[in-house]
Structures are given as structure tokens and as C-alpha cells.
C-alpha positions in Angstrom: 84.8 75.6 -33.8 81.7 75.0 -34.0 79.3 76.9 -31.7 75.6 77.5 -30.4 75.6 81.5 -29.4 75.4 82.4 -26.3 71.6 85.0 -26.2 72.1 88.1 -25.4 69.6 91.7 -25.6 69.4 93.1 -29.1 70.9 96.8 -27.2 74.1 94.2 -26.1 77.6 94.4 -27.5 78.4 91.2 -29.3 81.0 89.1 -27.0 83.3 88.6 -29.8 83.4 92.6 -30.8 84.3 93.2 -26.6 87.0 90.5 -27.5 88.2 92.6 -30.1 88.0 95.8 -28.4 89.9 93.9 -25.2 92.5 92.5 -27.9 93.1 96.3 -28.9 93.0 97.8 -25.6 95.6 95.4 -24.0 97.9 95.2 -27.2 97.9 98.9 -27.4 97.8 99.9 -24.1 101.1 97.5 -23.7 102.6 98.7 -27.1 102.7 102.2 -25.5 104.2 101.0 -21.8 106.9 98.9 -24.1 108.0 102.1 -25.6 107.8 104.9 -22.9 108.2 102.6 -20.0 109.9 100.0 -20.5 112.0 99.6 -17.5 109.5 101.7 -14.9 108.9 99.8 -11.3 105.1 100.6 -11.6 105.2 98.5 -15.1 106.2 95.5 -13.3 104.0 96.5 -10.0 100.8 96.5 -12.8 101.8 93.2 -14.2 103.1 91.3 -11.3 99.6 92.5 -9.6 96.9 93.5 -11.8 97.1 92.1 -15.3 98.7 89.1 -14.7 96.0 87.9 -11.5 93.5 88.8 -13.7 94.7 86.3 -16.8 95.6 83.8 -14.2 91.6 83.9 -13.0 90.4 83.2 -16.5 92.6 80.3 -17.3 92.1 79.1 -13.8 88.3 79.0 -14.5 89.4 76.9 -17.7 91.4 74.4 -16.2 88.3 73.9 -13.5 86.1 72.6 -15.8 88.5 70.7 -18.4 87.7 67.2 -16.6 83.9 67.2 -16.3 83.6 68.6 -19.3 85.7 66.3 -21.6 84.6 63.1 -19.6 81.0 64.1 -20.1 81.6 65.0 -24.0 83.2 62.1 -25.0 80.9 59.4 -23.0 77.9 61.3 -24.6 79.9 61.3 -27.7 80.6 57.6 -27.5 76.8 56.8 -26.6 75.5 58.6 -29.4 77.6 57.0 -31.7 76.5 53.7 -30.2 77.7 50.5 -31.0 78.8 50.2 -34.8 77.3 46.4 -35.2 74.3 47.6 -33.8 74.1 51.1 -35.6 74.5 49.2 -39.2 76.8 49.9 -42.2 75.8 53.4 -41.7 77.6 53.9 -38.0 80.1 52.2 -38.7 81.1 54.2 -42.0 80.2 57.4 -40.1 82.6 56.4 -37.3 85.8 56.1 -39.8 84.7 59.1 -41.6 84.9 61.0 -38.3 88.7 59.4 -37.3 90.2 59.0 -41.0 89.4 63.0 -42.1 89.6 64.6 -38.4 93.4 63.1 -38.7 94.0 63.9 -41.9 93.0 67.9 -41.2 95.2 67.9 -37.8 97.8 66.5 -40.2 97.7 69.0 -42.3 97.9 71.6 -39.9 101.0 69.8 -37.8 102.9 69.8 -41.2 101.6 73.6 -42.3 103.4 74.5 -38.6 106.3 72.5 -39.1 107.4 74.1 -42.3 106.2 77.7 -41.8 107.2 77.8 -38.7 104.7 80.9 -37.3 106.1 81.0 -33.8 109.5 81.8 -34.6 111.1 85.1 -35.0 111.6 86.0 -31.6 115.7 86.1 -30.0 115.8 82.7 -28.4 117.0 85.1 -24.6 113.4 86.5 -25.0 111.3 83.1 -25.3 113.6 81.7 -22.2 113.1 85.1 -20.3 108.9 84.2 -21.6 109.4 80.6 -20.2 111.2 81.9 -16.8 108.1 83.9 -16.2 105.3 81.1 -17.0 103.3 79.5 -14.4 104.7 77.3 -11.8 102.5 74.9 -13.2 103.7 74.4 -16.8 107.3 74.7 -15.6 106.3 71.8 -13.0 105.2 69.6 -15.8 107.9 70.4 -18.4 110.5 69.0 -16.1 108.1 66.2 -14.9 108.2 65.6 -19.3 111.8 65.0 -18.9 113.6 61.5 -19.2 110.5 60.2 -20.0 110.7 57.0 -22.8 108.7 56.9 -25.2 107.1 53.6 -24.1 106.5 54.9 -21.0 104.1 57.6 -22.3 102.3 55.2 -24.5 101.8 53.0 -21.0 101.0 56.2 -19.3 97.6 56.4 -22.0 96.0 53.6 -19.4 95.6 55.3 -16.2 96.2 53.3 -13.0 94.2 55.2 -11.5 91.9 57.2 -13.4 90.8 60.0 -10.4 94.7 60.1 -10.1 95.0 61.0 -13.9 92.2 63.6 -13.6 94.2 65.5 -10.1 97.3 65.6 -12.2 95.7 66.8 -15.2 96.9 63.9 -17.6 94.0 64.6 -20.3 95.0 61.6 -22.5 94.7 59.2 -20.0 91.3 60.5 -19.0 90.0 60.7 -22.2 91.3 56.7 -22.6 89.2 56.0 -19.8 85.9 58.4 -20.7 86.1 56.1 -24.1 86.5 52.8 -22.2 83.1 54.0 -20.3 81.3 55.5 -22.8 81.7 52.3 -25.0 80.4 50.0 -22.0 77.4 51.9 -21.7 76.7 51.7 -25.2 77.0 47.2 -24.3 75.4 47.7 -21.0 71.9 48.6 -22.0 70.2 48.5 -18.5 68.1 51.1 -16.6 71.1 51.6 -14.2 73.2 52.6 -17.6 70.5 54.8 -19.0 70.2 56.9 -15.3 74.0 56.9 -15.7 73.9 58.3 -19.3 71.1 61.1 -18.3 73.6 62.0 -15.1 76.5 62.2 -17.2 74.7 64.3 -20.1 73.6 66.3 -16.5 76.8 67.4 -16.1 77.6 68.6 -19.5 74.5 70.8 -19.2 76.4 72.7 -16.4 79.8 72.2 -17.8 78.4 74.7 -20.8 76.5 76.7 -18.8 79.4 77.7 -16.4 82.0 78.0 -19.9 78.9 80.4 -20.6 79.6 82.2 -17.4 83.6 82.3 -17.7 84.1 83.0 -21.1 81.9 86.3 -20.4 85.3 87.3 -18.7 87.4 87.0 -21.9 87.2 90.4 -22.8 89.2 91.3 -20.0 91.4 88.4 -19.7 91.9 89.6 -23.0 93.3 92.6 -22.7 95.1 92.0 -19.5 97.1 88.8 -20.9 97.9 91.0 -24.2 98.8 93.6 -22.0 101.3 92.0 -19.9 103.0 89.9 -23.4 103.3 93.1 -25.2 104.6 95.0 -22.3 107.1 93.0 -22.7 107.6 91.8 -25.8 106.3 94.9 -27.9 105.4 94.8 -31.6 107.3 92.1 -32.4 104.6 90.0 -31.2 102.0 91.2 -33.4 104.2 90.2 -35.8 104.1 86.6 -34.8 99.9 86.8 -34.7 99.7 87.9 -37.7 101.7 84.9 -38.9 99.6 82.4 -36.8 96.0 83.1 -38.6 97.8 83.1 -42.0 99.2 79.6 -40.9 95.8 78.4 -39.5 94.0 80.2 -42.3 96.2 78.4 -45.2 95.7 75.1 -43.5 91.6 75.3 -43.2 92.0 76.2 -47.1 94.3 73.1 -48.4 91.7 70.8 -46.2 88.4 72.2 -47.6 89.6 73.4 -51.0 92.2 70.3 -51.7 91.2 67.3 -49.7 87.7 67.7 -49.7 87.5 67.8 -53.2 89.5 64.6 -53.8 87.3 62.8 -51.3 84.1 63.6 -53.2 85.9 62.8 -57.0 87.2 59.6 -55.4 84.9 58.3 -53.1 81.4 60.3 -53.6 81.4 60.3 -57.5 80.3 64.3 -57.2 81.7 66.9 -59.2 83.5 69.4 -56.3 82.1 71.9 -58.3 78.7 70.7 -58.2 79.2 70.1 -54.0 80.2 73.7 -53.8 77.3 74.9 -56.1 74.6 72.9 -54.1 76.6 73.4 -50.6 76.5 77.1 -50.8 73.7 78.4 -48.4 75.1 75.9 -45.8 78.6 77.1 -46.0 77.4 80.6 -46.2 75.0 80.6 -42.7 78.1 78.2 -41.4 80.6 81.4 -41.8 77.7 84.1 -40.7 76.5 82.3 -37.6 80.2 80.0 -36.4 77.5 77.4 -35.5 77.2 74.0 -36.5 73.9 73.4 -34.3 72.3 77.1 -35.5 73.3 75.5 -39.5 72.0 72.0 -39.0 68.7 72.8 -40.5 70.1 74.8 -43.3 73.0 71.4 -43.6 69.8 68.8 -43.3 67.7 70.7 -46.0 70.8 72.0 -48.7 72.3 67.6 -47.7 68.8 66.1 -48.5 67.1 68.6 -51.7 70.4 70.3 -53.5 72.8 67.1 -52.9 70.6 64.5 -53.1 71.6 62.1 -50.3 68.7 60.3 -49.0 67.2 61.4 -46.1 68.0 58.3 -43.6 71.9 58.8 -44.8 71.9 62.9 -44.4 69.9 62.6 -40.7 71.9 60.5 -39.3 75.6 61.6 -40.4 75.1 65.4 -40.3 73.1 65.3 -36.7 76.0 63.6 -35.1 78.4 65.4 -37.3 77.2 68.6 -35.9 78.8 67.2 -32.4 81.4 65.0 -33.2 82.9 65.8 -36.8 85.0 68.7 -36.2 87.8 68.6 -38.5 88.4 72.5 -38.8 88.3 72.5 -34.9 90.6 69.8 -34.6 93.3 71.3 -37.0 92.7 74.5 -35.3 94.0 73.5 -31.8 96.8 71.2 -33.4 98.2 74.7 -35.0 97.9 76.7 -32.0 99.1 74.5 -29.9 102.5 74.2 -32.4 102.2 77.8 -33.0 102.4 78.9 -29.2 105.2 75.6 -28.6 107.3 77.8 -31.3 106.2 81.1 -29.6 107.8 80.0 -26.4 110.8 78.3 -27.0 109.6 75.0 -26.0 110.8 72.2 -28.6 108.4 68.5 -29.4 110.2 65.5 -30.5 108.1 63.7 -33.2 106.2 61.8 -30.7 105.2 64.4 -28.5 103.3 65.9 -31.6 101.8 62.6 -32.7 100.5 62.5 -28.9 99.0 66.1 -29.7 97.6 64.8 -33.0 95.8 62.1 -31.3 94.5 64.7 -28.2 93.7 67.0 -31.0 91.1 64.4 -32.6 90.1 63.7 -29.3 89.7 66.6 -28.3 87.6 68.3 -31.3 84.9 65.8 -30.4 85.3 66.9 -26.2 85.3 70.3 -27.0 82.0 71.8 -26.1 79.4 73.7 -28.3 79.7 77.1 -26.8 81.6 80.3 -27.9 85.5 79.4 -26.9 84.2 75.8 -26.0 87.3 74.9 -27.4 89.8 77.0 -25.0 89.6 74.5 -22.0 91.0 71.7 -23.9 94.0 73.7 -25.5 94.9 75.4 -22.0 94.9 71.7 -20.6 97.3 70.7 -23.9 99.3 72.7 -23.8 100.4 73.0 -20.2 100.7 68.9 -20.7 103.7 69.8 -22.8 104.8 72.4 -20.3 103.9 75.3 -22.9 102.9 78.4 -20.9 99.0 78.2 -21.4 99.0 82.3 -21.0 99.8 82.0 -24.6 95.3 81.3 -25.0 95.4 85.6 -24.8 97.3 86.3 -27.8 94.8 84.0 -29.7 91.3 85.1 -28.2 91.3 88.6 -29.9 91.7 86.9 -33.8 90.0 83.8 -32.7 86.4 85.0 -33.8 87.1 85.2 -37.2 89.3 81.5 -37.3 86.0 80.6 -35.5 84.0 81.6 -38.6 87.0 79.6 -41.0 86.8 76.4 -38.6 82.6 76.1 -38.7 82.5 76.4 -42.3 85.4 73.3 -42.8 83.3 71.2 -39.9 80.0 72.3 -42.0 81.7 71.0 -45.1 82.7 68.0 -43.7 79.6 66.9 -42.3 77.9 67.2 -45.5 81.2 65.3 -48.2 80.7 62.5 -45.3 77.0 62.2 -46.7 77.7 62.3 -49.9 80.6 59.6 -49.8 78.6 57.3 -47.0 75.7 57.9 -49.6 77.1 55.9 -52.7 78.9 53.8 -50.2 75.2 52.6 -49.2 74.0 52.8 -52.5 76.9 50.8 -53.6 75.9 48.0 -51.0 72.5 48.0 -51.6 73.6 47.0 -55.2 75.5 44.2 -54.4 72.5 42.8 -51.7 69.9 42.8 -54.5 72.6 41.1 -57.3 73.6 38.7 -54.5 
């Protein structure tokens, strides 16, 4: 996803090479303890009490901050979009661009999962032996799943009680309600609402800042969650990754490569080759830096001077694209949520992954702008759909370079929305003056 990078001293290891180095480590380490010691007692003493704790810690830490943190994002989110009568043609526009191409990337990556099927492979006795071993949690809330109608989990989108919702972690139903707030303070334009706003946008400060502070422990959480999967599982799962990033890869190129390019032919009336041409040094520091807010600049400038949208158009749609338009983010959790679903054994019915589709364009706009911003929202997906959210540690070590893939699709996004909202505006401008 899209992220600002966390400073660190010029002498510093970068976090995402101790990632690596933690992905190597644990997968190695428990690649060696699958072949010469398989079956030893201290194997499963040093699971059942080191490595395991240790992975339990991080994603504890996760699941802390899932609630402030997506409330706060998506009321923000919400108030910065503003009210689309108020904001003009031009919010309003912006607004479907956002829902209509975040859906069509998840889309794209549900169907790329579906039929390539990355998580499979493995006997079916060792995904149930995987599932056996999960968290007490996600086994808690796959049975809860059970014998639930469809209708039912439609009603269950409206919380009774939305502090309820946010105990049981029932992320769609709290997002329902951080929408139903954020749009009434948008309405409510009072000095009571604006206090409330800066309180709210309060709490996302420290909701980054402590993601700051936890995700400094992925390196470890790294290598102790790989250690323990591969302990157990051995090469095989390798395997699998491998299979993942191609899958999340291959999606992130049909979107950018394939729909993008239809968007601008049909609806922005720019040559793709042109966009490309004229898009490069945005896509380029997009990929280096995995930043949307480090590229803005770069976006503004390369939008306004080598694309020609007008300045009024490119401000406003690539400034709150840089927040809220996160197509590559959004397809990226839709696949690994599949990917790990297929991993362990655990089957969706078509609506359970329509639910994640909808989460997953929620959730691209909640996620925050931080280095694995992202990570708290899939752990609370996935152990929604009682998928063993342990799974997060076979991603981390690989997710640095998806991170550079997703930024440049959300960069590229941002800027085909200008172009199309562009000759959209120009378009109604034409027929105001004829009129």
C-alpha cells in the first residue's frame, strides 16, 4: 500500500531489509528443524513456547489498534470527502471513481484467486492439522460463522449496538457505523462537530504512531511465525509463497496494464501510451519510495504540466486520492485474504467473498499510511472468516516488494481519475456555456 516511511539514522538497517533477513532466518532456520528434527520434543517445546508467544504478541498488538484506527480513518476519510452536493461535480465524480475502480481491482484479484487457486497444493490432513492448531480465537469465530443465513449477515452490517460490534471484533459493522458518523459530521457543521473531527483525527495520530511502534517488531514476528509454519510444514510452503506474489503480482498487472488503459481510451480520450509517457517519473518515485504521500508532489506536478489536467481538477482528486484511492491496496488484501483462506483449508461461499470484497474497499480507504498500515485490517479479516490470522507471517517477508507493485497501481489510479474527471468537467463546462 501506500505508505509515508517511517525516519530512521542514515547508519540504520532499512525495516523492510530486517524483514527480509527475519523471513530468511525463520524459513531457514525451520526448513532445517523440518528435516533433522522433525519429531524432537524440544521442537515442539520451542514452538509451543518461544516462537509461537512471540507471533501471538505481534498480531495481538494488531488486533489492539484495528478499532481506533479504522473508525478514525474512515470518519476522517468521510469528512474529507465532504458532502458531494456541497463539494460540486467534482466530489461527486471523485467519490464514484474511488468506489467503481477500487471494486473493479478487488474484483480482479477475487477472480485471479479463484482460478489460480495459489493456496492449494497442500494434503487436505495438513491444512486441518494447520486449522487444529490456530488460535482459539479464529476457531471461536468459524463455528460462530456456522448456520448463519445469508440475510442474517446482511442485517448483521447494522450494529445494534455498535461498542458491542467493536468487543466482538465485527469490522463490517463498525465500519457501517464509522460511515454513518463521518457522513453526519460532514451535515452537522457546528463547533461541537469540528472539536469532534480534530479529536477523532487525534486519535489517528496515535493510531499511526503506536503501528510505528509495533510494526518495528516485524522482523521478529517474522521469523518466529515462519519458523514455526515451516517447522512444520517444510518446503512445501515456500512453494505456496512463491505462488501467492505471482497471483498478487499478475493481478496488479491486468488492473494497471489492461483496465487502466481502457478507462483512459474510453472515458479520458488520452492515448494509454501517452498516460504512460507523461506518467513516468510519478510511477517511477511511486515504486522507489512505496509512498503515495512521499509521491504526491511528484503526482501534482507530472498530473498538472505532462498530463495537462487543470490544476483545480489534479489538486483536489490526487490529494484525496493519496488517502483514499487505493485500488492496488485494496486488491492486495482481497488476494491474501483468498490466498491464506486456500492455504488453510477454510472454504467461502460466494457471499462470504462478496462480504470481503466490500471490507476490502472499505478497508483500503481505513488502512493507515504507515509501513504495514495495512496488516491490522487483514488480521481482523481474516480471523472474521475464522482464517488463522498467523497466516500475516508467511506474507510480511515478500510484502515489501508487493508494497512497491500496490503504490505504483494506487499512484496510477490517482492520476487516470484526473484525467477522466478532467474531460468529464470539461465536457460540462461545454454544455453550461451552449445551454
Amino acid at each position: 500500500m501506500s505508505a509515508q516511511s517511517t525516519p530512521v539514522s542514515p547508519t540504520a538497517m532499512p525495516l523492510h531489509t530486517r524483514m527480509l533477513i527475519g523471513f530468511l532466518v525463520g524459513a531457514g532456520a525451520g526448513i532445517a528443524a523440518n528435516v533433522f528434527a522433525a519429531d524432537a520434543g524440544w521442537l515442539n517445546a520451542l514452538i509451543g513456547y518461544v516462537t509461537d508467544p512471540v507471533g501471538q504478541l505481534f498480531l495481538r498488538l494488531l488486533f489492539m489498534l484495528v478499532i481506533p484506527l479504522v473508525f478514525s480513518a474512515l470518519v476522517l476519510g468521510v469528512v474529507e470527502i465532504g458532502d458531494p452536493r456541497a463539494l460540486g461535480r467534482i466530489g461527486g465524480k471523485t467519490l464514484v471513481w474511488i468506489l467503481v475502480v477500487t471494486a473493479c481491482a478487488v474484483s480482479i484479484g477475487l477472480v485471479a484467486v479463484n482460478v489460480l487457486k495459489p493456496g492449494q497444493g497442500l494434503p487436505p490432513e495438513v491444512g486441518q492439522q494447520l486449522l487444529a492448531e490456530a488460535s482459539e480465537r479464529a476457531g471461536e469465530i468459524a463455528a460462530r460463522r456456522e448456520g448463519i443465513s445469508g440475510i442474517a449477515i446482511l442485517l448483521n452490517i447494522v450494529p445494534r449496538n455498535p461498542v458491542a460490534a467493536a468487543a466482538n471484533g465485527d469490522l463490517i459493522a463498525v465500519m457501517f457505523f464509522a460511515l454513518m458518523f463521518g457522513i453526519a459530521a460532514t451535515v452537522v457543521r457546528s463547533e461541537g462537530t469540528r472539536s469532534f473531527v480534530g479529536t477523532v483525527q487525534g486519535v489517528y495520530d496515535i493510531c499511526l504512531k503506536l503501528i510505528g511502534w509495533v510494526i518495528q517488531l516485524a522482523p521478529y514476528a517474522v521469523a518466529a511465525l515462519l519458523f514455526s509454519i515451516t517447522a512444520k510444514l517444510g518446503f512445501d510452503v515456500l512453494v505456496q509463497l512463491a505462488r501467492y506474489v505471482g497471483t498478487v503480482v499478475l493481478a496488479l498487472a491486468i488492473h494497471f496494464f489492461i483496465v487502466f488503459p481502457l478507462l483512459l481510451r474510453a472515458f479520458g480520450g488520452m492515448s494509454p501510451l501517452a498516460f504512460f509517457r507523461g506518467a513516468e517519473p510519478a510511477l517511477l518515485t511511486a515504486f522507489s519510495t512505496s509512498s503515495s504521500s512521499a509521491t504526491l508532489p511528484t503526482t501534482l506536478a507530472v498530473t498538472e504540466e505532462r498530463l495537462g489536467v487543470p490544476r483545480r481538477v489534479a489538486r483536489f482528486v490526487c490529494t484525496l486520492g493519496a488517502t483514499a484511492n487505493m485500488n492496488g491496496t485494496a486488491l492486495f488484501e482481497g488476494v491474501t485474504v483468498l490466498f491464506l483462506a486456500q492455504f488453510f483449508g477454510v472454504e467461502l461461499t460466494l457471499l462470504q467473498q462478496v462480504m470481503i470484497l466490500a471490507l476490502c474497499i472499505l478497508g483500503a480507504v481505513g488502512a493507515a499510511g504507515v509501513p504495514g498500515g495495512s496488516l491490522p485490517v487483514i488480521a481482523m479479516i481474516l480471523a472474521m472468516f475464522g482464517i488463522p490470522p498467523e497466516g500475516i507471517g508467511l506474507i510480511l517477508g515478500v510484502d515489501r516488494f508487493l508494497d512497491m507493485c500496490r503504490t505504483v497501481v494506487n499512484v496510477g489510479g490517482d492520476m487516470v481519475g484526473s484525467v477522466v474527471i478532467a474531460r468529464s468537467e470539461a465536457r460540462a463546462e461545454e454544455l453550461q456555456e451552449v445551454a
